[in-house]
C-alpha positions in Angstrom: 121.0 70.2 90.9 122.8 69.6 94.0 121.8 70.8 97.9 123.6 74.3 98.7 125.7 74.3 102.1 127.1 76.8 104.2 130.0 77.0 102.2 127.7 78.2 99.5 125.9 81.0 101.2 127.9 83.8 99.4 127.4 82.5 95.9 123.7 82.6 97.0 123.3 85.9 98.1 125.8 86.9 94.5 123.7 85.6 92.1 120.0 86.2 93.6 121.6 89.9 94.0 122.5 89.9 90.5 119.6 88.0 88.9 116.9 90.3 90.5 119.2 93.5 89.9 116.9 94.3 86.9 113.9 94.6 89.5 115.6 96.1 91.8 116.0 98.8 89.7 112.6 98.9 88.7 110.9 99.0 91.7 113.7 101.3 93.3 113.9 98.7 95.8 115.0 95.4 96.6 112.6 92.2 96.1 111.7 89.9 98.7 114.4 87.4 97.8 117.0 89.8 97.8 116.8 90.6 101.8 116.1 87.1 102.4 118.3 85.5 104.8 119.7 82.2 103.1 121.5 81.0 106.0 118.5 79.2 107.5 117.1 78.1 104.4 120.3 76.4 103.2 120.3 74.4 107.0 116.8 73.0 106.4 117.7 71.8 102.7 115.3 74.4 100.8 118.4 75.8 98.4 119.6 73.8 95.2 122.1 75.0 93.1 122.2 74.3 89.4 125.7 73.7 87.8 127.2 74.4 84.8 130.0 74.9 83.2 132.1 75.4 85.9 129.9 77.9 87.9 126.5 78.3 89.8 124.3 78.9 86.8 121.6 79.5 88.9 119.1 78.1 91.9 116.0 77.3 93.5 114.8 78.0 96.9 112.4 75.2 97.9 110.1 74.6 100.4 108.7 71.4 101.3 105.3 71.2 102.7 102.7 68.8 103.5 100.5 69.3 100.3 102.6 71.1 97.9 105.6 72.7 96.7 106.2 76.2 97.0 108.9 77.6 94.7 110.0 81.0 97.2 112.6 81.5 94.3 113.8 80.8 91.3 117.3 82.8 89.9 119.9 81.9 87.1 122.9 84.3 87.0 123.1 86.9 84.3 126.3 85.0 82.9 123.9 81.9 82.4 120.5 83.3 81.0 118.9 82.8 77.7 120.7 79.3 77.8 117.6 77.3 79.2 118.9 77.0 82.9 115.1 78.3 84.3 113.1 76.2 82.2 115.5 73.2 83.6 115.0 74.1 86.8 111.5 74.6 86.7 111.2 71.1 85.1 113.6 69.7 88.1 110.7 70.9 90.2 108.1 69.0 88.3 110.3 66.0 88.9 110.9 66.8 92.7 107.0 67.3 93.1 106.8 63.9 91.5 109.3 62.2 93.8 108.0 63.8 96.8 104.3 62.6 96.0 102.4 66.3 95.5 100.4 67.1 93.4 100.9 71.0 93.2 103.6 73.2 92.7 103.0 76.7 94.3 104.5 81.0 93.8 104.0 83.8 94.4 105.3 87.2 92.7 105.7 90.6 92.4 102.4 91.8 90.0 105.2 93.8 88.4 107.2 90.7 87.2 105.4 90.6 84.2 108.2 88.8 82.4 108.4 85.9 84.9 105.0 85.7 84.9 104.5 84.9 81.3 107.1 82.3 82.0 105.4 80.4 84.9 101.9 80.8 82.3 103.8 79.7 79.6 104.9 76.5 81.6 101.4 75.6 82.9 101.0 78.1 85.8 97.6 79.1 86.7 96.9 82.5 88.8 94.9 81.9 91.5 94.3 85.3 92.4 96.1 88.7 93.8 96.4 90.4 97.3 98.0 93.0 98.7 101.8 92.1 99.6 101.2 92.9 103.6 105.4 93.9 103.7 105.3 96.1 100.9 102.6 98.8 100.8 101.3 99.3 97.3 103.0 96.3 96.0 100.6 93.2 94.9 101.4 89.7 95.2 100.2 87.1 92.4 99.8 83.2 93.5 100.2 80.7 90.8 100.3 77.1 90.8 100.9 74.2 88.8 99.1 70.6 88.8 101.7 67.9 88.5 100.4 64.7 86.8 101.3 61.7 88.0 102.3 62.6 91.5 99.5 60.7 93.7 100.4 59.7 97.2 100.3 56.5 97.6 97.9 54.6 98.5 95.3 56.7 97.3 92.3 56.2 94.6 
């Protein structure tokens, strides 16, 4: 995983197009990670990029907060899934939550993402409830979040 940079911003916008296309077509509209803008998100060091094979086989839009980790996004290119690249990433997380010294790893998605979330369940997510999404009428958000063992600031008991 490396930091995405300016440079990087149209490969960014590419793939999270392309790896959200099949919800897009579902919901007949764009998620909320489509419109996002990258720009500032790639200045504050919140996008990483995961390599392979010559490409960007996918990334993770991370933000950094006092308490926890909140994964905005997680997206692996259509070229590069069903070869392991989210599970990777989402382990990468564990380790980052680790190195950083929190103890939770937060999400949130679209109740409709079924899919993704039997894949955040399946790798220890717990939902922690459901609300309405207050930008998309009729759309419901589900929280999740993960424990991360071992990651205990330090100096505490």
């Amino acid at each position: 995983m490396r930091l995405a940079t300016t440079a990087d911003l149209p490969v960014v916008v590419a793939l999270t197009t392309a790896a959200y296309q099949p919800y897009t077509d579902l919901f007949g509209y764009p998620p909320i990670p489509v419109t996002e803008d990258y720009a500032p998100r790639i200045k504050k060091g919140e996008v990483w990029l995961r390599e392979a094979e010559g490409g960007v086989a996918g990334l993770s839009v991370v933000e950094h907060h006092s308490d926890h980790l909140m994964l905005f996004s997680i997206a692996v290119s259509p070229d590069f899934q069903g070869a392991g690249h989210g599970l990777a990433m989402l382990r990468w997380l564990e380790g980052m939550a680790r190195e950083w010294a929190l103890p939770e790893i937060r999400l949130y998605t679209n109740a409709r993402m079924e899919r993704n979330i039997a894949l955040y369940s399946a790798f220890g997510f717990q939902e922690t409830g459901r609300r309405p999404n207050p930008y998309r009428p009729g759309w419901t958000i589900v929280d999740m979040s993960k424990t991360i063992d071992g990651a205990t600031k330090v100096g505490a008991v």
